[in-house]
Every structure is written in structure tokens, then in C-alpha cells.
mmCIF file of the N, C-alpha and C atoms, coordinates in Angstrom:
data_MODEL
# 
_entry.id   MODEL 
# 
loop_
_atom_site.group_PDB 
_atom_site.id 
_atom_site.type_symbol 
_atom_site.label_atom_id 
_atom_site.label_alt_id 
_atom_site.label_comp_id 
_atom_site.label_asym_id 
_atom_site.label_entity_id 
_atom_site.label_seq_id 
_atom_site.pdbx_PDB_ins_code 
_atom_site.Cartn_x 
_atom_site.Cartn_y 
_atom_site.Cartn_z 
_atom_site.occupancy 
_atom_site.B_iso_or_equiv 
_atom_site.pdbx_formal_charge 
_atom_site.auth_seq_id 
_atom_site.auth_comp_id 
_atom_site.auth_asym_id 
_atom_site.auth_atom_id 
_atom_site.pdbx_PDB_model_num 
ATOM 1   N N  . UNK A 1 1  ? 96.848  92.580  68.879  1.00 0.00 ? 1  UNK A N  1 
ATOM 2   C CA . UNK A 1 1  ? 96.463  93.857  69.460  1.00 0.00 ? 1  UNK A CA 1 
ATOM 3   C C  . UNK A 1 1  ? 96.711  93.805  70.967  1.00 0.00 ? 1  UNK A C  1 
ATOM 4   N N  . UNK A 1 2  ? 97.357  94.706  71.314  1.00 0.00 ? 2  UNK A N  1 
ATOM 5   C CA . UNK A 1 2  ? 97.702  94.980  72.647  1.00 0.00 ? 2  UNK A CA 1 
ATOM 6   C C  . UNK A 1 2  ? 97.318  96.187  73.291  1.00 0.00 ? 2  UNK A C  1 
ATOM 7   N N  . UNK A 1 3  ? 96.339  96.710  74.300  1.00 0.00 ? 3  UNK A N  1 
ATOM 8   C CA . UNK A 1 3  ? 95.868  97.758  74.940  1.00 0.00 ? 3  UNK A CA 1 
ATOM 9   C C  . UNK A 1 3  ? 96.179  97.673  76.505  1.00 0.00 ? 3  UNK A C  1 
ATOM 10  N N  . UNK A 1 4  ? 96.151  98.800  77.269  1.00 0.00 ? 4  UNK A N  1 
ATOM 11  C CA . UNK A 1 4  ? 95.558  98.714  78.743  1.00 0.00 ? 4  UNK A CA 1 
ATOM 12  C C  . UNK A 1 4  ? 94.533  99.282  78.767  1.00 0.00 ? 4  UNK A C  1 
ATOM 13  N N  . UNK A 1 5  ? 93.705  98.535  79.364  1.00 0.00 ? 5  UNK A N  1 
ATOM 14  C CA . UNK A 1 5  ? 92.038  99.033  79.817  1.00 0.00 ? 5  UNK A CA 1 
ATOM 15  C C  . UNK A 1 5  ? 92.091  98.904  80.860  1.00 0.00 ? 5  UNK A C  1 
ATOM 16  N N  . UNK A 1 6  ? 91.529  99.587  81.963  1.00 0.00 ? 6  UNK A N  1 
ATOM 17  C CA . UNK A 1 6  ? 91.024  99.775  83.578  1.00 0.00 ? 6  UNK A CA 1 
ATOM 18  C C  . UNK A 1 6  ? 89.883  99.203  83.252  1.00 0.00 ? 6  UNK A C  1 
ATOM 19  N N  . UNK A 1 7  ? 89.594  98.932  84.878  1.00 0.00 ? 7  UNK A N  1 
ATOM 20  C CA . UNK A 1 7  ? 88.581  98.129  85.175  1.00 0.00 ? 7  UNK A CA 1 
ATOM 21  C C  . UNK A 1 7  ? 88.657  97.659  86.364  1.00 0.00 ? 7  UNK A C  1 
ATOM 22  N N  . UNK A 1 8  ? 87.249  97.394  87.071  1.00 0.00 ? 8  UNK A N  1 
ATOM 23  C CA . UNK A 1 8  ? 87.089  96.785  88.762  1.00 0.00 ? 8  UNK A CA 1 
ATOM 24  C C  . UNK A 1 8  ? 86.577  95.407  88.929  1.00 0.00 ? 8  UNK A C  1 
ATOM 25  N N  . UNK A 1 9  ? 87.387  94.563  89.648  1.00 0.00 ? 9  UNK A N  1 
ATOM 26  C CA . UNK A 1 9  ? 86.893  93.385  89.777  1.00 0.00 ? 9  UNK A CA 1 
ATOM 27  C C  . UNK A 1 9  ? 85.442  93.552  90.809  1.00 0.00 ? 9  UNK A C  1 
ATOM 28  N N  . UNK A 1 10 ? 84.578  92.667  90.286  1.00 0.00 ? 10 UNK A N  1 
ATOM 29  C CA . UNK A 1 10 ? 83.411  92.345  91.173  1.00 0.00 ? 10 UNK A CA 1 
ATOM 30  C C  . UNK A 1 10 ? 83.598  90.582  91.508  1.00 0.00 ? 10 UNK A C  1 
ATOM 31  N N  . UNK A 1 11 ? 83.955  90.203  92.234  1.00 0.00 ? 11 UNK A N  1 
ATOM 32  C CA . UNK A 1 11 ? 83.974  88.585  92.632  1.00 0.00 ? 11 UNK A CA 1 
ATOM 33  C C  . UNK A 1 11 ? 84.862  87.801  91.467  1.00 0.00 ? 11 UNK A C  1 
ATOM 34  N N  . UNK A 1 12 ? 84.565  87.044  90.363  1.00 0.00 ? 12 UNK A N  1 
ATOM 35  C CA . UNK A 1 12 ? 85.082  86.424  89.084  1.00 0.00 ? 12 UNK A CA 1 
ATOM 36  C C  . UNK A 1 12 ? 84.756  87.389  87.594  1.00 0.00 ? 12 UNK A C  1 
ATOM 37  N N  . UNK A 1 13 ? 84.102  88.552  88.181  1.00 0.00 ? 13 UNK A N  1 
ATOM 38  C CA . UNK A 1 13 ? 83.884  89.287  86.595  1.00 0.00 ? 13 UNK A CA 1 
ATOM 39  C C  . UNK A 1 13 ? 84.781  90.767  86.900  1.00 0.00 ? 13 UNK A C  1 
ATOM 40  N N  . UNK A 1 14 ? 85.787  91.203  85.766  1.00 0.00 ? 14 UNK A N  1 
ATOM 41  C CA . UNK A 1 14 ? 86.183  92.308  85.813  1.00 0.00 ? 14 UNK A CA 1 
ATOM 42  C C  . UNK A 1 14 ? 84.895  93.306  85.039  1.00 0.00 ? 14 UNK A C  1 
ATOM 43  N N  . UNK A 1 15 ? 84.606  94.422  85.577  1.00 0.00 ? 15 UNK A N  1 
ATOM 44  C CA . UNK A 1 15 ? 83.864  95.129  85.039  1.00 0.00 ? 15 UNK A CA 1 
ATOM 45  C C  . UNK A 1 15 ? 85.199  96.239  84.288  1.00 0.00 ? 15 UNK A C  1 
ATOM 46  N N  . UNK A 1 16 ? 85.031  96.374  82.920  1.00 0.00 ? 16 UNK A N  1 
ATOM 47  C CA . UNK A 1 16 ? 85.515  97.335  82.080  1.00 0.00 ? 16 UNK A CA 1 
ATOM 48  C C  . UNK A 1 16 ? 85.311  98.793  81.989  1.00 0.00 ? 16 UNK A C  1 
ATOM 49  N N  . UNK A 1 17 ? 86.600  99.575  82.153  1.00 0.00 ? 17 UNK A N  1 
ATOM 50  C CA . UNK A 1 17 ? 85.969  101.536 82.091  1.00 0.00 ? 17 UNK A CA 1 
ATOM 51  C C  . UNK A 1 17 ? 85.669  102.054 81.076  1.00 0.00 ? 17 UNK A C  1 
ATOM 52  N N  . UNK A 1 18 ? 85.587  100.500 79.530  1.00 0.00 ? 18 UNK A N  1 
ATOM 53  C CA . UNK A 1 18 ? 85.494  100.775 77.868  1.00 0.00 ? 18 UNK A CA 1 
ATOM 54  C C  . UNK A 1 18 ? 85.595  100.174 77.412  1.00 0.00 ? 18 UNK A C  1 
ATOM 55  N N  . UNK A 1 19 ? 85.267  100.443 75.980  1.00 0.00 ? 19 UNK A N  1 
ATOM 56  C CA . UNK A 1 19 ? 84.427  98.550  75.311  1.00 0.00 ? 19 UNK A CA 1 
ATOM 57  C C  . UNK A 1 19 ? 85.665  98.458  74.915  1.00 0.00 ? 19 UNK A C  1 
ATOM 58  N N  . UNK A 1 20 ? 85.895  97.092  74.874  1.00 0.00 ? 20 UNK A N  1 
ATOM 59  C CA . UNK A 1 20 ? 87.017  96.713  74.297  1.00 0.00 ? 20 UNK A CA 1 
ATOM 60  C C  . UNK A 1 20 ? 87.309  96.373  72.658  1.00 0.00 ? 20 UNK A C  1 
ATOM 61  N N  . UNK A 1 21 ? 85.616  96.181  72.093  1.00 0.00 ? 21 UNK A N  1 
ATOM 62  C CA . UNK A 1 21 ? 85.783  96.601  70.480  1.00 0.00 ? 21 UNK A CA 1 
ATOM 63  C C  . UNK A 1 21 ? 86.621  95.085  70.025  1.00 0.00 ? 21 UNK A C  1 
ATOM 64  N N  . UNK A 1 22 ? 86.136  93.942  71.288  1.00 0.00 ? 22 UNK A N  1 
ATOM 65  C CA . UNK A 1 22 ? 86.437  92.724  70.834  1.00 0.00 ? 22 UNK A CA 1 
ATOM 66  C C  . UNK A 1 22 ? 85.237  91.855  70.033  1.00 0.00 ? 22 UNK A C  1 
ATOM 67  N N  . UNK A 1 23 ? 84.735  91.070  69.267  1.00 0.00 ? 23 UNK A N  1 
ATOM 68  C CA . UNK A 1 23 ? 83.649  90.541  69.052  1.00 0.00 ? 23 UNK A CA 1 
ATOM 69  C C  . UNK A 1 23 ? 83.410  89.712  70.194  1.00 0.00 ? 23 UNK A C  1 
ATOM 70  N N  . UNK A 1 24 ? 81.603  89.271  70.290  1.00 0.00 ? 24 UNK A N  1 
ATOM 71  C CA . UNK A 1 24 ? 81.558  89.212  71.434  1.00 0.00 ? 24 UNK A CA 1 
ATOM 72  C C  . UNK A 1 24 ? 81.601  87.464  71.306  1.00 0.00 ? 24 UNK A C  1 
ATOM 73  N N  . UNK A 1 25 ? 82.263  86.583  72.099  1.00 0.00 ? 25 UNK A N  1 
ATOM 74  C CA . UNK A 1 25 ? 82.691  85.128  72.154  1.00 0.00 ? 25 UNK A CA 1 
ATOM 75  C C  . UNK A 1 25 ? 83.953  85.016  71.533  1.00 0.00 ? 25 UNK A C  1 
ATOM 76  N N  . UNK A 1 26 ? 84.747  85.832  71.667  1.00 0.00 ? 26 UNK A N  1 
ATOM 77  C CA . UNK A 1 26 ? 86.595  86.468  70.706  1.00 0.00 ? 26 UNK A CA 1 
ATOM 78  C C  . UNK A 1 26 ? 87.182  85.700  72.038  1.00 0.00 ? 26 UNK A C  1 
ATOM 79  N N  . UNK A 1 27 ? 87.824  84.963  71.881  1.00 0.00 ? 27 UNK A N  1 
ATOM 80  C CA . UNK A 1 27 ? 88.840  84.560  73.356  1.00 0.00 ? 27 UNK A CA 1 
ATOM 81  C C  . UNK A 1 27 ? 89.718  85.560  73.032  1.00 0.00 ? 27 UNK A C  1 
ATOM 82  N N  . UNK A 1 28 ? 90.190  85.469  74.474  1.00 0.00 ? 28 UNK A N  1 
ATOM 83  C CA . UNK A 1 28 ? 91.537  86.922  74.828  1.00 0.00 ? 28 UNK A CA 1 
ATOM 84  C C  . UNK A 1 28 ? 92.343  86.543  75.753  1.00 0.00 ? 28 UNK A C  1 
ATOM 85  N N  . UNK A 1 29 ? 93.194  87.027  76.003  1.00 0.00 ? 29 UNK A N  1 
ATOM 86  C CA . UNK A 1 29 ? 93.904  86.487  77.186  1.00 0.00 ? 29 UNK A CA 1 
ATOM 87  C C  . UNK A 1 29 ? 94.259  87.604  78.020  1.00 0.00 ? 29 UNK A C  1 
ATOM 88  N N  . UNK A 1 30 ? 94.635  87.530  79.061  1.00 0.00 ? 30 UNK A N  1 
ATOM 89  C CA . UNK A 1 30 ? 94.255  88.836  80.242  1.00 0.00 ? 30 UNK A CA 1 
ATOM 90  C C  . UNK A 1 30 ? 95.220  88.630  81.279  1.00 0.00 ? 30 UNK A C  1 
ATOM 91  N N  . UNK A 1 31 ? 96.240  89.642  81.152  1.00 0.00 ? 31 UNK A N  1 
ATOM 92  C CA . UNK A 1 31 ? 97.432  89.795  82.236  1.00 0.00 ? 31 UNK A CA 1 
ATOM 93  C C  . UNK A 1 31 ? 96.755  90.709  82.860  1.00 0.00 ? 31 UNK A C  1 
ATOM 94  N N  . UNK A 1 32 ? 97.003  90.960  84.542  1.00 0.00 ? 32 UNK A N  1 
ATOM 95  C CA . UNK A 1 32 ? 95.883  91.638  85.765  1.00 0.00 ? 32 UNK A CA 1 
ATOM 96  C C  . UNK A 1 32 ? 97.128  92.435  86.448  1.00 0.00 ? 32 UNK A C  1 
ATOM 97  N N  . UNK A 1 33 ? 97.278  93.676  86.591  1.00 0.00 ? 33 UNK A N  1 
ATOM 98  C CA . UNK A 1 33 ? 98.430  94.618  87.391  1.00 0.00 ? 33 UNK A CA 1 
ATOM 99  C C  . UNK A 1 33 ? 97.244  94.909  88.609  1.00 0.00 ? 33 UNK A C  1 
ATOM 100 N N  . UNK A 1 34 ? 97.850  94.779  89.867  1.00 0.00 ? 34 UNK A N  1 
ATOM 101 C CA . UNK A 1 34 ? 96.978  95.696  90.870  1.00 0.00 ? 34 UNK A CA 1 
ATOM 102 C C  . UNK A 1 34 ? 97.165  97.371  90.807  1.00 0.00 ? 34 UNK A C  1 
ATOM 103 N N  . UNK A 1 35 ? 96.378  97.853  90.931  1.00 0.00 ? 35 UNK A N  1 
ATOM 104 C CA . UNK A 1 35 ? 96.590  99.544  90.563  1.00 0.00 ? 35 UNK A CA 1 
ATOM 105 C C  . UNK A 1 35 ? 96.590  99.566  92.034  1.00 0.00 ? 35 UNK A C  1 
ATOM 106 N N  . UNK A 1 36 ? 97.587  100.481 93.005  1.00 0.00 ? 36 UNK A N  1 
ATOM 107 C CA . UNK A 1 36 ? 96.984  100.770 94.208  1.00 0.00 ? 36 UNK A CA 1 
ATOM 108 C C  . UNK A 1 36 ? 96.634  102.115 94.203  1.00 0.00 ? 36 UNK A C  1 
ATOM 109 N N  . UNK A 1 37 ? 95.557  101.884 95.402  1.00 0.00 ? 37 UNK A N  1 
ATOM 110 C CA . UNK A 1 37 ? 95.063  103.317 95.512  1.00 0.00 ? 37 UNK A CA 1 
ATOM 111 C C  . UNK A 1 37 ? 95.754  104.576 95.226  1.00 0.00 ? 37 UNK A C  1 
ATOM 112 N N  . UNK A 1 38 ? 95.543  105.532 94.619  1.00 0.00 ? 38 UNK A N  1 
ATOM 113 C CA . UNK A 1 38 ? 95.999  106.783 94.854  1.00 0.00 ? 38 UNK A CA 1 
ATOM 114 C C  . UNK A 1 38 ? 95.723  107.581 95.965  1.00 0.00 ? 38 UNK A C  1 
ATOM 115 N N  . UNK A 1 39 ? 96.957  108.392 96.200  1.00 0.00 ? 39 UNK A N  1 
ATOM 116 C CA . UNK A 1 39 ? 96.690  109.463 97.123  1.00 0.00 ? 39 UNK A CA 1 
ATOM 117 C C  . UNK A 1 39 ? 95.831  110.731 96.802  1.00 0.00 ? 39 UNK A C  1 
ATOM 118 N N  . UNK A 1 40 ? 95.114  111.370 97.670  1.00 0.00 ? 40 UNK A N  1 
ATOM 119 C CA . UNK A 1 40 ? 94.648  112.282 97.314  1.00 0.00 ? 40 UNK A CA 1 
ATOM 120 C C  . UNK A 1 40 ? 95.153  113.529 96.693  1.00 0.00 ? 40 UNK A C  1 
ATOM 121 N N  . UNK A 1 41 ? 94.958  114.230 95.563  1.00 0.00 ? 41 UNK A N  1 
ATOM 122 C CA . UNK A 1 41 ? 95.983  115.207 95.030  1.00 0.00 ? 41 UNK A CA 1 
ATOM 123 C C  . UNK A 1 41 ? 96.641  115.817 96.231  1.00 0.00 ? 41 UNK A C  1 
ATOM 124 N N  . UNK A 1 42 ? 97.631  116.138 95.954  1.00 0.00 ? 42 UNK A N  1 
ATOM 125 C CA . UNK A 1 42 ? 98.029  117.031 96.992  1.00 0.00 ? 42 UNK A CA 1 
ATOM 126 C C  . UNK A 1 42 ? 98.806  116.549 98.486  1.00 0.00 ? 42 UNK A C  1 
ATOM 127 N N  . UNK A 1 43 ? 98.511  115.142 98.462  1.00 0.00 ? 43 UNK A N  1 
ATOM 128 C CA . UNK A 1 43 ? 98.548  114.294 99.419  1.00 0.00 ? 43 UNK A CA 1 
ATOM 129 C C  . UNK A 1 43 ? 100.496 114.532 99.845  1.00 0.00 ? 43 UNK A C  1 
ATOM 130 N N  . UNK A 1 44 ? 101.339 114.394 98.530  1.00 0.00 ? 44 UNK A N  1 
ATOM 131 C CA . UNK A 1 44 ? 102.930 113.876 98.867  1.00 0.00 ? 44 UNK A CA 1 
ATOM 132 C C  . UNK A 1 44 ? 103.421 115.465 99.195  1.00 0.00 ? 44 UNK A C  1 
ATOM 133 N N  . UNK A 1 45 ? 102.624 117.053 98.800  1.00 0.00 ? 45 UNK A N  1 
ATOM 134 C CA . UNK A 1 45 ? 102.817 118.158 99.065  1.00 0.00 ? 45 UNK A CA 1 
ATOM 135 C C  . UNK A 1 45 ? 102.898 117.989 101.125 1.00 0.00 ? 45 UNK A C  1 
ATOM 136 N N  . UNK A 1 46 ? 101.790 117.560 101.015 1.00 0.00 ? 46 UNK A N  1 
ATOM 137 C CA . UNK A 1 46 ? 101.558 117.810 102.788 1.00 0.00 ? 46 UNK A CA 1 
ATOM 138 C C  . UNK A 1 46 ? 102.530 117.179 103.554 1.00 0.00 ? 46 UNK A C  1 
ATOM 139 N N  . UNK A 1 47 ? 102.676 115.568 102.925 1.00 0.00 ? 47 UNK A N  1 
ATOM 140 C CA . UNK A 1 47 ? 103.938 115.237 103.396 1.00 0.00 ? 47 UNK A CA 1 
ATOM 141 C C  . UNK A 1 47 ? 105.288 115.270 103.774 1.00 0.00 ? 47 UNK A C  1 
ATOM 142 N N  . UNK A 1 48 ? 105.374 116.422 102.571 1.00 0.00 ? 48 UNK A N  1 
ATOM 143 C CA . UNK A 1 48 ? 106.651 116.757 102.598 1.00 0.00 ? 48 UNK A CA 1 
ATOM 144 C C  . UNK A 1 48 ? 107.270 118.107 103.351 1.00 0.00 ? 48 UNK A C  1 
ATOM 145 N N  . UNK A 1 49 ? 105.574 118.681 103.589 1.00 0.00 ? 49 UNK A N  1 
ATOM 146 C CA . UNK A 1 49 ? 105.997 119.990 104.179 1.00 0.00 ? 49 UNK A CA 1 
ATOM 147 C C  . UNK A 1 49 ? 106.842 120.146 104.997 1.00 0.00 ? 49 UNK A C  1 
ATOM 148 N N  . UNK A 1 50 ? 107.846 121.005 105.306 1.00 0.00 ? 50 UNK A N  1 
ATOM 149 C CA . UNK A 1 50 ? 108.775 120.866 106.759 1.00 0.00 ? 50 UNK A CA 1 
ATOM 150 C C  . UNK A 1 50 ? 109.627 120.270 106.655 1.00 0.00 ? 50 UNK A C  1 
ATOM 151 N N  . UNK A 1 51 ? 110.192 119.409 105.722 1.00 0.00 ? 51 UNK A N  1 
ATOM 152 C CA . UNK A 1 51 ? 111.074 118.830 105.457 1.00 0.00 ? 51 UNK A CA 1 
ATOM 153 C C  . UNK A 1 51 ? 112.562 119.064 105.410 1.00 0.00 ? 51 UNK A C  1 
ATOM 154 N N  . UNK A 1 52 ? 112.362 120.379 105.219 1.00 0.00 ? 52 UNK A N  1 
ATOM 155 C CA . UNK A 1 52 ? 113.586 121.555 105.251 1.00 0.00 ? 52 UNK A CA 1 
ATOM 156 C C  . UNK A 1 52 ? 113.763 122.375 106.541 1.00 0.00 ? 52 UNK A C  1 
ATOM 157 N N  . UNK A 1 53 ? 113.170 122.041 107.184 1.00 0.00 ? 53 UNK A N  1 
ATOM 158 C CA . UNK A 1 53 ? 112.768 122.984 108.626 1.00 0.00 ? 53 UNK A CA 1 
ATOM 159 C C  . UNK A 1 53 ? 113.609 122.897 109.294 1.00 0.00 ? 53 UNK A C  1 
ATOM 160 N N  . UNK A 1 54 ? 114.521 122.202 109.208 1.00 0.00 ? 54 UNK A N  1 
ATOM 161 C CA . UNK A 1 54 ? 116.270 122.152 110.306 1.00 0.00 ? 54 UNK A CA 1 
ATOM 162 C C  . UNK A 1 54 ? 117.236 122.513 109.451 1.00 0.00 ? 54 UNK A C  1 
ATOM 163 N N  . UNK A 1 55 ? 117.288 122.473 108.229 1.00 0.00 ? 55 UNK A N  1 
ATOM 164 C CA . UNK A 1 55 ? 118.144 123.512 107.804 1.00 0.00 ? 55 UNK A CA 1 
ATOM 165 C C  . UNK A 1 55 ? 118.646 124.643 107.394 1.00 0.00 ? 55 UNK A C  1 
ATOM 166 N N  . UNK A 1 56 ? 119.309 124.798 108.484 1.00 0.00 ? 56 UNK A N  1 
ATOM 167 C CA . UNK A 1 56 ? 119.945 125.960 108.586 1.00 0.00 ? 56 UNK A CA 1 
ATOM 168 C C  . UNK A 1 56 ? 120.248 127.000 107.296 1.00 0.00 ? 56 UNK A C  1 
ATOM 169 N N  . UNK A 1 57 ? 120.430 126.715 106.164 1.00 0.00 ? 57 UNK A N  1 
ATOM 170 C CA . UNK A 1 57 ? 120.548 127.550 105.087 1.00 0.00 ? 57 UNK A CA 1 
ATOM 171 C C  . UNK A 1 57 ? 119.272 127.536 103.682 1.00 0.00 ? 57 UNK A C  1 
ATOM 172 N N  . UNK A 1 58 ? 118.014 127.025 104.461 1.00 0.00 ? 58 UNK A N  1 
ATOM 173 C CA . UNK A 1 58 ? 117.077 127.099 103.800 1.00 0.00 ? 58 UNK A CA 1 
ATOM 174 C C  . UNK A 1 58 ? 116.517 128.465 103.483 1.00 0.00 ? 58 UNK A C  1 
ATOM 175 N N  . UNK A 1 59 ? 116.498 129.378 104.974 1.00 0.00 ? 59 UNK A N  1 
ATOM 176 C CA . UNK A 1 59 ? 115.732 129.991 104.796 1.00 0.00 ? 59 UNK A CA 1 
ATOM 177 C C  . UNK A 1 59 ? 116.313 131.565 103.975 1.00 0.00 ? 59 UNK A C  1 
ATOM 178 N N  . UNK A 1 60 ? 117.385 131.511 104.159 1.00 0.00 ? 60 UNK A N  1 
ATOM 179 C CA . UNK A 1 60 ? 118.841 132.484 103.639 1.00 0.00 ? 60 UNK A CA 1 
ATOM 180 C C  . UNK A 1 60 ? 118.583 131.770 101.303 1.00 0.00 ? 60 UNK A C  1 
ATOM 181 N N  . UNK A 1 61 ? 117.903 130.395 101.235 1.00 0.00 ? 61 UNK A N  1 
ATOM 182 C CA . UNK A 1 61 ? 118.092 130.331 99.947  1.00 0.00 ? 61 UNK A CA 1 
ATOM 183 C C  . UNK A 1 61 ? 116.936 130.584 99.590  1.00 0.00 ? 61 UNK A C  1 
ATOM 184 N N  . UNK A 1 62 ? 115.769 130.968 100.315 1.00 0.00 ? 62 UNK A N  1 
ATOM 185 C CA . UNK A 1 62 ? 114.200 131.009 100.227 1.00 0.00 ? 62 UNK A CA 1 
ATOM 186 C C  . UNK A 1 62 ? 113.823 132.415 100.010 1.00 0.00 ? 62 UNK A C  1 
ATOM 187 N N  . UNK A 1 63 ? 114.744 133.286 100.490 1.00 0.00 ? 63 UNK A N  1 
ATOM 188 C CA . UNK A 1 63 ? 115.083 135.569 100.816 1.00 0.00 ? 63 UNK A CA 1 
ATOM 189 C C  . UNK A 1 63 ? 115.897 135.379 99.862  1.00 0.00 ? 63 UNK A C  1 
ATOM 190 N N  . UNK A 1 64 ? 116.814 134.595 98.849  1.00 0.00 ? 64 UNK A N  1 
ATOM 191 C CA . UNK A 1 64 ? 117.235 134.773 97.922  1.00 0.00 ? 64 UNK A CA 1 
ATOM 192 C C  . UNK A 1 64 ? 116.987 135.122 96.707  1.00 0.00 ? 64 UNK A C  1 
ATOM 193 N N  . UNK A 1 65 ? 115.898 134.114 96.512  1.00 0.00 ? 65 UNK A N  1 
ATOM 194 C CA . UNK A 1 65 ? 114.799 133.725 95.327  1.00 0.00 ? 65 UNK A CA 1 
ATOM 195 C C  . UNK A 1 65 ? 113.902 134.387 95.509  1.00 0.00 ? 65 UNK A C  1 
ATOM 196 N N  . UNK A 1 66 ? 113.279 135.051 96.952  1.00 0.00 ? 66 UNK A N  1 
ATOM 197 C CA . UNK A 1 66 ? 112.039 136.286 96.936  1.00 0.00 ? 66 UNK A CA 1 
ATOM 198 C C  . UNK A 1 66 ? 112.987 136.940 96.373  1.00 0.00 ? 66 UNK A C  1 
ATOM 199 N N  . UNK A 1 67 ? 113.719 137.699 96.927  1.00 0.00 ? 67 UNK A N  1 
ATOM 200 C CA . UNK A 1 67 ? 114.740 138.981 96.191  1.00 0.00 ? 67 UNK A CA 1 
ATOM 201 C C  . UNK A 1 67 ? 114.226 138.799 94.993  1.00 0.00 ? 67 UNK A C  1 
ATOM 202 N N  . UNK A 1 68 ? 115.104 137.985 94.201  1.00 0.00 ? 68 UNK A N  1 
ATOM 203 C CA . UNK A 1 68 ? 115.747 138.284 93.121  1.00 0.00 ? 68 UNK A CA 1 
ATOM 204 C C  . UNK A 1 68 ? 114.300 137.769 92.296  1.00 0.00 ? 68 UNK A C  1 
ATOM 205 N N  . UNK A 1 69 ? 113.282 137.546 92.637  1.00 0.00 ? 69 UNK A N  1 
ATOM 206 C CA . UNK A 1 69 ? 112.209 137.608 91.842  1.00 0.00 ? 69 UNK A CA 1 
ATOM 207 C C  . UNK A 1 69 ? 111.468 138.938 92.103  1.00 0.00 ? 69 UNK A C  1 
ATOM 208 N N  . UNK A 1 70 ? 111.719 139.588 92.906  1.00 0.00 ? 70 UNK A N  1 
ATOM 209 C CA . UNK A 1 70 ? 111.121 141.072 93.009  1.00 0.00 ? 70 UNK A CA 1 
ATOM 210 C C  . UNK A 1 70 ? 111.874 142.065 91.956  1.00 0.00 ? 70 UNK A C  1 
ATOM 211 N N  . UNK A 1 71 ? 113.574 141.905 92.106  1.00 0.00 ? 71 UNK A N  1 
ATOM 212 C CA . UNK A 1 71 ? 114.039 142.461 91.359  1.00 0.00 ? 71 UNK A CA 1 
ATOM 213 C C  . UNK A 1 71 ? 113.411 143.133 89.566  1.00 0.00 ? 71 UNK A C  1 
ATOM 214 N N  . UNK A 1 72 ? 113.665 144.243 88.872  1.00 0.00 ? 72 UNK A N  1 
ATOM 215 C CA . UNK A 1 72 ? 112.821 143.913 87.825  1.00 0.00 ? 72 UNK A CA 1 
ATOM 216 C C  . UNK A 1 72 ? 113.778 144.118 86.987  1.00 0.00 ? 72 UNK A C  1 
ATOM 217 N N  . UNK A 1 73 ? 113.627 143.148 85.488  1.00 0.00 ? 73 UNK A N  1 
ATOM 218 C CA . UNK A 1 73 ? 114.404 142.787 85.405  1.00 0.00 ? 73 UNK A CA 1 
ATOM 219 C C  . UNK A 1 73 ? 114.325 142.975 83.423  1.00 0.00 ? 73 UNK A C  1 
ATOM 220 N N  . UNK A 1 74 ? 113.442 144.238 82.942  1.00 0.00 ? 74 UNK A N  1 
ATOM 221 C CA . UNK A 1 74 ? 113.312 144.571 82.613  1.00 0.00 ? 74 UNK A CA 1 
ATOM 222 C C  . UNK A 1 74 ? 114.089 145.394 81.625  1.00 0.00 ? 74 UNK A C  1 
ATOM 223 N N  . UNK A 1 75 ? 114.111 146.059 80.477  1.00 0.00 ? 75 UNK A N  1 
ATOM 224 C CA . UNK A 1 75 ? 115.503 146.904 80.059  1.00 0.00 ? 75 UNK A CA 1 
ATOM 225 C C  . UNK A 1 75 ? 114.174 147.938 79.318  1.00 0.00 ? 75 UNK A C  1 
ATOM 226 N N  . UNK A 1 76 ? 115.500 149.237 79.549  1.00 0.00 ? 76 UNK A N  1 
ATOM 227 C CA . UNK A 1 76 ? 114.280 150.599 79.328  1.00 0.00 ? 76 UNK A CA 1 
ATOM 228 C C  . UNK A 1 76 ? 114.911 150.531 77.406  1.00 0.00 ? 76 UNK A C  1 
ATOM 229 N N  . UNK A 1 77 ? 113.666 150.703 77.169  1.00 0.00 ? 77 UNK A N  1 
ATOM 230 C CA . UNK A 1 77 ? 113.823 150.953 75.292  1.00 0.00 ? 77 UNK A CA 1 
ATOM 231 C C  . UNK A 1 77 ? 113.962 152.103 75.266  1.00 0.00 ? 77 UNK A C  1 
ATOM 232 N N  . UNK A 1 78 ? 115.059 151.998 74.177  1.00 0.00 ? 78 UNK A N  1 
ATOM 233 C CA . UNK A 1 78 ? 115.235 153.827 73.499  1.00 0.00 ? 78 UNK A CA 1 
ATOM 234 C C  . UNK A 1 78 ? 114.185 154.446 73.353  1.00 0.00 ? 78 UNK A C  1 
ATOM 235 N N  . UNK A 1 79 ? 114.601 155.650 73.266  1.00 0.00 ? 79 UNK A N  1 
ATOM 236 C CA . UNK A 1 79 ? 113.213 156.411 72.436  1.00 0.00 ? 79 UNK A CA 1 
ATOM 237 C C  . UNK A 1 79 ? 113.901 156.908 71.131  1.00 0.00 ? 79 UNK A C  1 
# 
């Protein structure tokens, strides 16, 4: 049986986010990935803002896509 379970080290004991549904004195063996922190949602949005801000044909492809999403686009049914 092979799972990933999360969990936080405290000193030599990992504390578990769920039982593992092993019996209890079951040897196991335990490969350890560091998780790094996450960013806060939203975090790589802010980063990236402006990113486009020197080019020159951004803002000509940005009045494109308003347009043509205003456009309606609709078809009139017979009567």
C-alpha cells in the first residue's frame, strides 16, 4: 500500500493530517518531500501585474477583445 499523507514535523515526531488505518506497532517505511510554503492565493496574479505594460500592442489587443465581446452575437429567430 502506497498513499501520500500530509503532516507537520514537531522535533523527531511527524504529526499526521489522517489516520493512516495502519495497525498500531505495523512497521512502515517513510519517504519525507519538503512541501514549501505556499503563496497566498492570488499572490503570482499581483506579480505578474504590469507585465505587459511596455508593450506597445497590448493595449490595441485588450479594445479588441472588449469590442468584440460587446458585440452581440446572437441570431434573430423566425417567426
Amino acid at each position: 500500500m502506497t498513499r501520500t499523507i500530509h503532516g507537520v514535523v514537531h522535533g523527531k515526531t511527524i504529526q499526521l493530517d489522517e489516520d493512516l488505518g495502519v495497525a498500531e506497532g505495523q512497521a512502515v517505511e517513510v519517504q519525507v518531500r519538503v512541501i514549501t510554503a505556499a503563496a497566498n492565493w492570488g499572490e503570482g496574479l499581483r506579480r505578474c501585474a504590469g507585465a505587459l505594460a511596455d508593450d506597445p500592442h497590448w493595449e490595441a489587443i485588450m479594445t479588441e477583445i472588449y469590442e468584440d465581446r460587446k458585440r452581440d452575437t446572437r441570431r434573430e429567430v423566425p417567426e
